[in-house]
Structures are given as structure tokens and as C-alpha cells.
DRENZA-583608 format. One record per residue (C-alpha): residue number from 1; residue in three letters; y negated, z negated, x negated. Coordinates in steps of 0.1 Angstrom, whole numbers. Each point is the difference from the previous one (the first is absolute). Layout:
N
{NUM; ALA; {Y; Z; X}}
...
This chain:
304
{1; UNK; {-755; -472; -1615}}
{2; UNK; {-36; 12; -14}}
{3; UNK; {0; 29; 21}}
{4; UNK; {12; -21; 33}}
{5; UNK; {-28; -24; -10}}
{6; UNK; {-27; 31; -2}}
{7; UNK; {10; 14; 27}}
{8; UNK; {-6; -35; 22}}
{9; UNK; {-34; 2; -18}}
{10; UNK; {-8; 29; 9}}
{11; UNK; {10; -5; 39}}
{12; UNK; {-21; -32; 0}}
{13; UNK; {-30; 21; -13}}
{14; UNK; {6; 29; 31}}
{15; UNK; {5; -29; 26}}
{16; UNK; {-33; -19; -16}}
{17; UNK; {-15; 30; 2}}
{18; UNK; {7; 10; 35}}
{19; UNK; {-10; -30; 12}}
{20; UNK; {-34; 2; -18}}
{21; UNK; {-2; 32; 16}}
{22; UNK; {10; -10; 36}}
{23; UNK; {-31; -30; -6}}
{24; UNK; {-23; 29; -2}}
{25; UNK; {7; 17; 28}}
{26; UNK; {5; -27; 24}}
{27; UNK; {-36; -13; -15}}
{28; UNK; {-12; 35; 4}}
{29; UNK; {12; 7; 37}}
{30; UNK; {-15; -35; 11}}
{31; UNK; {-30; 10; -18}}
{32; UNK; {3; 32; 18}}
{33; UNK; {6; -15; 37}}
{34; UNK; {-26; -25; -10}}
{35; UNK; {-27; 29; 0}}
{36; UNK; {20; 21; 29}}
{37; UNK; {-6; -31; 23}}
{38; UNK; {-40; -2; -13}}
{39; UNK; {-7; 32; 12}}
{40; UNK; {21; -1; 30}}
{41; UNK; {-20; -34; 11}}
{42; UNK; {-32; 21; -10}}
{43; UNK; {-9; -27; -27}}
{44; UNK; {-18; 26; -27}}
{45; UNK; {-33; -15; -3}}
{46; UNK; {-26; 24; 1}}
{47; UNK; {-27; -27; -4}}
{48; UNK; {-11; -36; -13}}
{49; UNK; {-21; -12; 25}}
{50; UNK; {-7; -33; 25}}
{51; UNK; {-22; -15; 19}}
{52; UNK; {-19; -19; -25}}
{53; UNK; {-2; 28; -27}}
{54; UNK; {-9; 29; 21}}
{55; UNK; {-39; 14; -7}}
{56; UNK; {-4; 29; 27}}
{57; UNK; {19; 28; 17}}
{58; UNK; {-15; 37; 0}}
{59; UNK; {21; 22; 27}}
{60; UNK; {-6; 35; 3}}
{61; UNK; {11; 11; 34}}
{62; UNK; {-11; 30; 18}}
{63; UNK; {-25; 9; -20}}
{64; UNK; {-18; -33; 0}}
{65; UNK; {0; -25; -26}}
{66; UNK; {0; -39; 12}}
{67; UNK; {-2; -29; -25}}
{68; UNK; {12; -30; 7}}
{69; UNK; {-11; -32; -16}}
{70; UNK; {17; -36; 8}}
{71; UNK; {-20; -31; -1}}
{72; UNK; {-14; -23; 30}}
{73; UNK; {15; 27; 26}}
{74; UNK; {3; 39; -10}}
{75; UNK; {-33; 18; -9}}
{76; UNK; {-4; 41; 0}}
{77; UNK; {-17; 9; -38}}
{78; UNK; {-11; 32; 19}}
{79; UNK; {-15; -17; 27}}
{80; UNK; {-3; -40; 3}}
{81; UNK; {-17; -3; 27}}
{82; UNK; {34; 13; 17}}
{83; UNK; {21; -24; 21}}
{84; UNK; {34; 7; -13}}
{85; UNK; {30; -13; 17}}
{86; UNK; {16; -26; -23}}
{87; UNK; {31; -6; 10}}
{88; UNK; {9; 40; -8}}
{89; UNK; {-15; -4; -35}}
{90; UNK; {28; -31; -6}}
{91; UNK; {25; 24; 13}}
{92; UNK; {-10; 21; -30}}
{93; UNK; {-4; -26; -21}}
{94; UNK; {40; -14; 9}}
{95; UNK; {8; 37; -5}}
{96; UNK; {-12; 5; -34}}
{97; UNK; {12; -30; -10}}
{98; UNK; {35; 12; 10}}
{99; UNK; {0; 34; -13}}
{100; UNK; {33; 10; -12}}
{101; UNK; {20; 32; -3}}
{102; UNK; {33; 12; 15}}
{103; UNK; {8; 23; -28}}
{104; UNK; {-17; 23; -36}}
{105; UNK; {6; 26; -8}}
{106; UNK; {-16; 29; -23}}
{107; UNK; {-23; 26; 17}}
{108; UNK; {19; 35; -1}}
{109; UNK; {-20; 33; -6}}
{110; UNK; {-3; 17; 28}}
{111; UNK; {3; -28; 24}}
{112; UNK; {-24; -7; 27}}
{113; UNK; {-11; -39; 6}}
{114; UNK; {-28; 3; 16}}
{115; UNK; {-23; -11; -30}}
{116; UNK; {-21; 29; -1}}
{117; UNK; {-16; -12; 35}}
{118; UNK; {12; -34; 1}}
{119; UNK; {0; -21; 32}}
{120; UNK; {-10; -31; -12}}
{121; UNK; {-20; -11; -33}}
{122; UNK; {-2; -37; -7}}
{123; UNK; {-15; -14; -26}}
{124; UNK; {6; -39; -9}}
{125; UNK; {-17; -19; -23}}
{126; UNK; {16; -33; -7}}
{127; UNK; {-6; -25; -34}}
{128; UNK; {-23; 24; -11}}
{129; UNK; {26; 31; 2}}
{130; UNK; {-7; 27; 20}}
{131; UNK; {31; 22; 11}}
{132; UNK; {3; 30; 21}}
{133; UNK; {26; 11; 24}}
{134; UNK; {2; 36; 14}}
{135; UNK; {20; -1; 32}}
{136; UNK; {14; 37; 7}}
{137; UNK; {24; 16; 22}}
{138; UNK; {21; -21; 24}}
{139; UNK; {43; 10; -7}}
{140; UNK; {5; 1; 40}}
{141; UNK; {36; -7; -7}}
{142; UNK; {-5; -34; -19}}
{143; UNK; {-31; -8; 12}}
{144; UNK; {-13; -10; -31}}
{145; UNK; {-32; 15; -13}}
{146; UNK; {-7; 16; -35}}
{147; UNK; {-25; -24; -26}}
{148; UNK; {-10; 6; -32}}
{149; UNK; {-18; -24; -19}}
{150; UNK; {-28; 5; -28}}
{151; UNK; {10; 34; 2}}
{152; UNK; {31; -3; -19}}
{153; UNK; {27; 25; 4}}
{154; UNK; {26; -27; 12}}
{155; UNK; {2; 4; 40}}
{156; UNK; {7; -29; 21}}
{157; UNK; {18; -3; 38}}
{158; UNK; {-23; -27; 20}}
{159; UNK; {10; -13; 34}}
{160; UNK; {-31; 19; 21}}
{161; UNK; {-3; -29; 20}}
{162; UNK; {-15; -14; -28}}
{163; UNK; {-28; 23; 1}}
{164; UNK; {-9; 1; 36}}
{165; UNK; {-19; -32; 3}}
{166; UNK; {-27; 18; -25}}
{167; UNK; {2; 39; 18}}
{168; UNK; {-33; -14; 23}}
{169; UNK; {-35; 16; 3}}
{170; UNK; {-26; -22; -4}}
{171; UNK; {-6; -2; 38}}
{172; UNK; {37; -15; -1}}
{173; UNK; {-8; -25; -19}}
{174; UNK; {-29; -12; 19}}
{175; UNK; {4; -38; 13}}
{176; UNK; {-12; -3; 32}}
{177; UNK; {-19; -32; 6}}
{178; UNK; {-34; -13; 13}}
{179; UNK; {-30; 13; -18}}
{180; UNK; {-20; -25; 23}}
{181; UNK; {26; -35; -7}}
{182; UNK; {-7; -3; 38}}
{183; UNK; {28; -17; 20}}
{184; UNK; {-5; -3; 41}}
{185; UNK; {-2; -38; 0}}
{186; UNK; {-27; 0; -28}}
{187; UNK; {-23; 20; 26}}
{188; UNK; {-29; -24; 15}}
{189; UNK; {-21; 29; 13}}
{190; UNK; {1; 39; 4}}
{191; UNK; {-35; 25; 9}}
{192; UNK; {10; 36; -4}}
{193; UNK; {-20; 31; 9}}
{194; UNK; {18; 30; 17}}
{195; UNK; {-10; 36; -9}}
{196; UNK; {-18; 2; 34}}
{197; UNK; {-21; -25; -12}}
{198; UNK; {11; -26; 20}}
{199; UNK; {5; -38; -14}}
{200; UNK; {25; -28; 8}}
{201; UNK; {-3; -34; -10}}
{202; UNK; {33; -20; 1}}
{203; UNK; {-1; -39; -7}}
{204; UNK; {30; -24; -7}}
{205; UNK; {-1; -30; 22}}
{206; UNK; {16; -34; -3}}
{207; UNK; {11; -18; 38}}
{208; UNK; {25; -26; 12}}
{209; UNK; {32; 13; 8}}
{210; UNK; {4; -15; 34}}
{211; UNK; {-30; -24; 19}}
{212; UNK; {14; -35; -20}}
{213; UNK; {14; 20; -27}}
{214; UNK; {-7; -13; -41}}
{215; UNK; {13; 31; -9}}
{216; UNK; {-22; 35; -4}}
{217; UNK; {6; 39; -3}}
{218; UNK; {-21; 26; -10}}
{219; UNK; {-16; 21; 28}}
{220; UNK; {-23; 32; -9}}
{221; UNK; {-31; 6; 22}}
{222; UNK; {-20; 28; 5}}
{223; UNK; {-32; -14; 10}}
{224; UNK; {11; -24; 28}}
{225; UNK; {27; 15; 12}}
{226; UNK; {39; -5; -12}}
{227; UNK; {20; 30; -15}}
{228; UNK; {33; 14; 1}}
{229; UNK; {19; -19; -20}}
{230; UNK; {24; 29; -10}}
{231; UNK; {-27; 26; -8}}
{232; UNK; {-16; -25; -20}}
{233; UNK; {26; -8; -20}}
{234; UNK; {6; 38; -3}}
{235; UNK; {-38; 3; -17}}
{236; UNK; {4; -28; -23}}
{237; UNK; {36; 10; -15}}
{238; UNK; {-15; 34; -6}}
{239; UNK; {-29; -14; -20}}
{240; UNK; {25; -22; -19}}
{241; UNK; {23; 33; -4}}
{242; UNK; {15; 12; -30}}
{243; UNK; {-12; 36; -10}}
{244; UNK; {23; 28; -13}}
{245; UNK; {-18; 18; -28}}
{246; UNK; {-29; -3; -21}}
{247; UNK; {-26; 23; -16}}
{248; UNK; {-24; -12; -30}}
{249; UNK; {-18; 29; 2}}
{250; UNK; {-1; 16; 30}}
{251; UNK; {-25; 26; 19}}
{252; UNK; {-16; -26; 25}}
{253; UNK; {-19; 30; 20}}
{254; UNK; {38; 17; 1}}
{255; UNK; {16; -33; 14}}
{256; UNK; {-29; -2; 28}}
{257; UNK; {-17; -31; -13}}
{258; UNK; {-35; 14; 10}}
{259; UNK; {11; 0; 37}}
{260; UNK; {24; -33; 2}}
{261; UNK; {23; -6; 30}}
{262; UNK; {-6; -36; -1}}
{263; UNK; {-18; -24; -24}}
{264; UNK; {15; -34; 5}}
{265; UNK; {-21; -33; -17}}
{266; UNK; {28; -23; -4}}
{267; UNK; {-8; -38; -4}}
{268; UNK; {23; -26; -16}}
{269; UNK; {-4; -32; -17}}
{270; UNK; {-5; 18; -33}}
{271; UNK; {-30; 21; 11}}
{272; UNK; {-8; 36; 20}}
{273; UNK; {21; 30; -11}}
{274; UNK; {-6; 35; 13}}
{275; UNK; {30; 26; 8}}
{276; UNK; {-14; 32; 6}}
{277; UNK; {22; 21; 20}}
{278; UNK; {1; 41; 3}}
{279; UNK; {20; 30; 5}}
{280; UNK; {-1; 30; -26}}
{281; UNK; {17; 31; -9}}
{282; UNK; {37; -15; -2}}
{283; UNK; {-1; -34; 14}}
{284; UNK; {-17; -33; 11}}
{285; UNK; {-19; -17; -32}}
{286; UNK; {-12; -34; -3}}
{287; UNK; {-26; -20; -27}}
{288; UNK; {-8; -33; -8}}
{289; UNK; {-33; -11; -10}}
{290; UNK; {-3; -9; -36}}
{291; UNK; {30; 26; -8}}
{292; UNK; {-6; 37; -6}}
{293; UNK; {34; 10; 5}}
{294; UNK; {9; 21; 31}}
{295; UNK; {32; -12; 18}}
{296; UNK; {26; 19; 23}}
{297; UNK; {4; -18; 38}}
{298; UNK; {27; 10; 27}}
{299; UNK; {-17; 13; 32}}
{300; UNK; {10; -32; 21}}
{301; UNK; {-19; -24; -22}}
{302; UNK; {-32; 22; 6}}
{303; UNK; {12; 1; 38}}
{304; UNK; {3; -42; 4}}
């Protein structure tokens, strides 16, 4: 009867056991699909970054280095006199913020990713804590790009999409705007000199819009005589135009600022701007009085 008894002990201990047993490793395959599914879904943070916490951006791209600092609009450390385009420097921003690998693995001797000339270099500095991400080779079967962070010997798979929005010269990140703030309708009077010498005088008129009309439109005169109303409007969108680069120090005798196409005095409620137009080595320039940057124009702005 004893022995029945510790054999039924014993049986309940093997079961008890077992069970204990199967706990763990049901516990440790979830745990295991748990992290499976994190790096499928490319959830390995790689930073700890957002909006409000991030301090600057330093990308090293093509041999040039471009810091980026967030504040009132993005500023250039290297250059702040620079019109950067802000709505690519959120992109960057959203980006970093939402940097996560695919996959980690251990760097293997002998293995080539890229690191030795890397790609892509971007250094973040957020809360105070500056980290560094080398961006290597690309793996043109996944797609995913090589990273290695604070030059740690664990290598990380990253989406490349995630990098592209910050693989741009500093040219590509100009904004292109208005150096001037002119718009068209702002314009009450135009005199610009041609590089024959010759001057027009343009004036912006208020008349009736029919003989017993309350109503009024805006008619430009040159001198007493009515203008074409499309060529006009041609002149004044150009002066209002958005340029397409800019230049905080350029050559101004290279650009062909001592022999201007056109030198236009333009007259709004807000006072008299200049735009000095010319044609240089590689292009049509413009300036703005008061501003000593030099400003890329497209040939049909310096042709209206």
C-alpha cells in the first residue's frame, strides 16, 4: 500500500513538474514571438527623440557638413543667413523621431558594411544627449541600410527610406521664397533702368470701371498712355517671384553685378526696394537692397 502510495507521489511530482516546465516554455515562446514581431514591425528604437526635446541635427553628406537647429523656423549654424526650406527640416525632424530598426545583429570580421566610407553621418542631439548614427552600405535585396550607433559593434538594419529625407546638399535644402516680401498687388509704382541705359517709369492708377460705375480697377500707365495689361502683369509677378537659390557670399563681379541687366526700383506701401538683376557665369542673379546675399533667378523672370 506504501509503495502504491509513493509511487502516486511520485507521478504527481513528474506531472507538476511537467507542467511547470510546459509554463516556461509557452512563457518563453510568447516572449520570443513577442520580440520576433518587434523586429519584424521594425520597432528597435535607435533613438529617444521628439519634437520638443531635440537641440540640433549635424548631417554629414557628401562631404559637407549642415547643422540644423529648430526654433522660430529652421536656422543653418554654418550659415544663418541661409534660407532653408522648413518644411524638409520637419521631415527630418518626423524621421528621427521615428527611428527604429528592422533587425541587430553582431558585426562579423571580414564583413563589409559600408562604415569605412559611410553614406550618411547624422548626428542628433536631443535632452542634452548627443548620438551618432553611421549609415553604410545599402543590402539591395532588403532594402534596408547598415547603422551603427556610437560606434558600437552591434549593427542595425534601417528602412533607407528613413534616411533619404536627410541625403540633400545644402542647395537642396534651400527654401525658395521672396527675398524682397514683394507681392504684385502691393506694387504702387515701378522705374527700372535697362542696361542700354534706357529708363521706364510705370505708375498704378485707380479709374471707374464703366462711366457710372462706384466700382474701380487698377490700370498701369506709362506716362499717359495705357499698357498691356498682360505684359504688365507679366513684369509685376516676376518682381514678386520666388527665387531658386541663394548665395551669402558670393563673387558679385562673377555674377555680372557690375554690368546689371535691369535695375528695377520697386514702390509699395512699405517703402522703395531695389532688385538688381544680371547674368553671370552660370545663371541669371538677382539682389535686394539692404541684403548682401546673391540670389539665383530663372531666365523668364529676367526676360518679363
Amino acid at each position: 500500500m506504501k509503495a502504491k502510495q509513493r509511487t502516486l507521489a511520485f507521478l504527481l511530482v513528474l506531472v507538476l513538474a511537467a507542467g511547470a516546465a510546459l509554463a516556461l516554455l509557452t512563457h518563453a515562446n510568447r516572449k520570443a514571438e513577442q520580440a520576433a514581431s518587434e523586429v519584424e514591425d521594425g520597432s528597435i528604437p535607435l533613438l529617444d527623440v521628439t519634437g520638443d526635446t531635440l537641440e540640433q541635427v549635424a548631417v554629414q553628406y557628401e562631404g559637407e557638413t549642415l547643422t540644423l537647429l529648430p526654433g522660430d523656423g529652421w536656422t543653418l549654424a554654418e550659415d544663418p543667413d541661409y534660407h532653408l526650406d522648413d518644411s524638409a527640416c520637419d521631415t527630418i525632424r518626423t524621421a528621427l523621431a521615428d527611428m527604429r530598426a528592422k533587425r541587430q545583429l553582431e558585426a562579423q570580421p571580414g564583413e563589409d558594411y559600408g562604415f569605412d566610407v559611410p553614406r550618411l553621418v547624422v548626428n542628433v542631439t536631443a535632452a542634452g544627449e548627443r548620438t551618432t548614427l553611421t549609415v553604410g552600405a545599402e543590402n539591395p535585396v532588403t532594402g534596408d541600410v547598415y547603422v551603427r550607433r556610437n560606434g558600437e559593434d552591434t549593427v542595425y538594419a534601417v528602412d533607407a527610406a528613413k534616411f533619404r529625407c536627410m541625403e540633400q546638399t545644402k542647395a537642396e535644402l534651400f527654401g525658395a521664397f521672396s527675398p524682397a516680401g514683394i507681392t504684385a498687388s502691393d506694387i504702387e509704382a515701378l522705374r527700372y533702368t535697362l542696361q542700354s541705359g534706357e529708363v521706364v517709369s510705370l505708375q498704378a492708377v485707380s479709374q471707374p470701371t464703366g462711366a457710372d460705375s462706384t466700382a474701380y480697377q487698377t490700370v498701369w500707365r506709362l506716362t499717359d498712355a495705357a499698357l498691356d495689361a498682360d505684359k504688365t502683369d507679366a513684369l509685376l509677378a516676376a518682381l514678386a517671384s520666388y527665387v531658386t537659390g541663394q548665395d551669402t557670399a558670393a563673387d558679385s563681379y562673377a555674377c555680372g553685378f557690375d554690368d546689371p541687366l535691369v535695375t528695377a526700383e520697386v514702390t509699395t506701401a512699405d517703402g522703395t526696394a531695389v532688385l538688381t538683376y544680371a547674368i553671370g557665369t552660370d545663371g541669371y542673379y538677382m539682389r535686394v537692397s539692404g541684403d548682401e546675399s546673391v540670389y539665383t533667378v530663372d531666365g523668364q523672370t529676367v526676360a518679363a
